[in-house]
N, C-alpha and C positions, 0 to 999 in steps of 0.2 A: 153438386150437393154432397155434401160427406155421408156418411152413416155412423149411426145413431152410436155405434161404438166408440167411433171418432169420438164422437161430439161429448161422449159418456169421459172418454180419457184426458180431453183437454179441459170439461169443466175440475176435472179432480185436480190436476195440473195446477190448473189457476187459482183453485181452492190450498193448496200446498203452497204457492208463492207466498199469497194471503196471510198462511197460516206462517213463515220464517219474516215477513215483515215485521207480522203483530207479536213476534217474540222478540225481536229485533227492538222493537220499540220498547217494550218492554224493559229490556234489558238498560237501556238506556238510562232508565227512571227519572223522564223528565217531566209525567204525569202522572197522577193517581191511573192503579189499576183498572180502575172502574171506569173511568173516559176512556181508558185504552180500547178496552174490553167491549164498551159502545162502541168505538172505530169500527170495532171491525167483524165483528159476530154477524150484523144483520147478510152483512156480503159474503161473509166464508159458508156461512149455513145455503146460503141462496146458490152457491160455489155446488156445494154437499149437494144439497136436494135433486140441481140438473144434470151431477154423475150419475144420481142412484135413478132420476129422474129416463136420461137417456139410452142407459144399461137396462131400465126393464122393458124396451122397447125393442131394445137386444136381445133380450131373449125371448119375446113378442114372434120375431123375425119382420118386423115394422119394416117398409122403405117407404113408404109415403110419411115421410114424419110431419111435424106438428110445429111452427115457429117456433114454441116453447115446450119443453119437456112437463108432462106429470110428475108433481111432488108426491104424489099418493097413488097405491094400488090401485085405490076407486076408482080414478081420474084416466086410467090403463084403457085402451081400447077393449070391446069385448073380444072373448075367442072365438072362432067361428065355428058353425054350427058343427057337432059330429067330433070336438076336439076336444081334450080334456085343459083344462090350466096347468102349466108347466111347472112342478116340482119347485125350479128356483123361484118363482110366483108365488107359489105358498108359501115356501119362505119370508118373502119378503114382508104377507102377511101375516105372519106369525110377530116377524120383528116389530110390524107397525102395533101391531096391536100388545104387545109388552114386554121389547125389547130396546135396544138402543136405537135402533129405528124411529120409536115412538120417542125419544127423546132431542134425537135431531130434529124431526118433524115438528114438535112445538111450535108455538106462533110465539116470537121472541116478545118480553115486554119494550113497550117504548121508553120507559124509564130503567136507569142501569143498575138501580138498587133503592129501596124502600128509605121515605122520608125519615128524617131525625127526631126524635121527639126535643124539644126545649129542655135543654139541662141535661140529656142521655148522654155521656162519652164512649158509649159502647161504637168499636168500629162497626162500619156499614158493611155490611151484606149483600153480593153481587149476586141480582134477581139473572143475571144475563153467564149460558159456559162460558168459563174461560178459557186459552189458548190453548192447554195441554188436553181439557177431556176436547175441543174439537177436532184436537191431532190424534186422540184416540179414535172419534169418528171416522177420522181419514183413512187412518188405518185398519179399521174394522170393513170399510169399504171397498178397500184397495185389494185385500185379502177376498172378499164375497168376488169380487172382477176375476183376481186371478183365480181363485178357485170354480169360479162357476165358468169361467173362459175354456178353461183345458176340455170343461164337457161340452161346451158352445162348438168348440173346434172341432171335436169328435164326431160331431154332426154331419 
């Protein structure tokens, strides 16, 4: 069985492939942005959630993991008695609660952008991120890994 860091680096990994496809395609422009954009949000975000998912289990010090990783602080095992919750923990909930955290976290809608009205020419409006603020998420992730790593290691 790996650990939970592993599993933290390879979701990010795959969340990154994800994310040079969905530009990749893009670029292409053999579809409206908005079917793009449906491709592939539901899976990159689900990519997202099980780095940040398995990094807080990392910092947990977790070995017994869980088939699936917690999307949410709540969801986090408790600390054990006599311990305090770990600094990057607070963090994390700080971010959920009104940070970009809370904005990866979202429950994506199922539709990719809001009906037309009859006779509107106004373009549509994509209810779903698109590929650049998700690769902002990537990156804002990637940075908390490394940054919180070097104190991880220190340990």
């Amino acid at each position: 069985m790996s650990s939970a860091r592993a599993q933290a680096n390879q979701s990010l990994y795959l969340a990154r492939i994800q994310l040079q496809a969905w530009a990749d395609v893009l670029e292409q422009q053999q579809h409206p942005a908005h079917v793009i954009d449906r491709s592939f949000a539901f899976s990159v975000q689900h990519h997202l959630l099980d780095a940040f998912g398995w990094y807080a289990l990392t910092v947990l010090g977790e070995t017994n993991l869980p088939p699936c990783p917690p999307h949410r602080c709540d969801d986090l095992p408790g600390v054990a008695d006599g311990k305090s919750v770990p600094g990057e923990i607070r963090e994390f909930q700080t971010l959920e609660q009104d940070g970009w955290l809370s904005q990866l976290q979202r429950e994506l809608p199922m539709t990719s952008s809001p009906a037309r009205s009859p006779g509107n020419l106004a373009s549509e409006v994509s209810l779903l991120p698109d590929q650049a603020l998700m690769s902002g998420w990537a990156d804002q992730l990637e940075a908390l890994f490394d940054r919180m790593g070097d104190s991880l290691d220190e340990c």
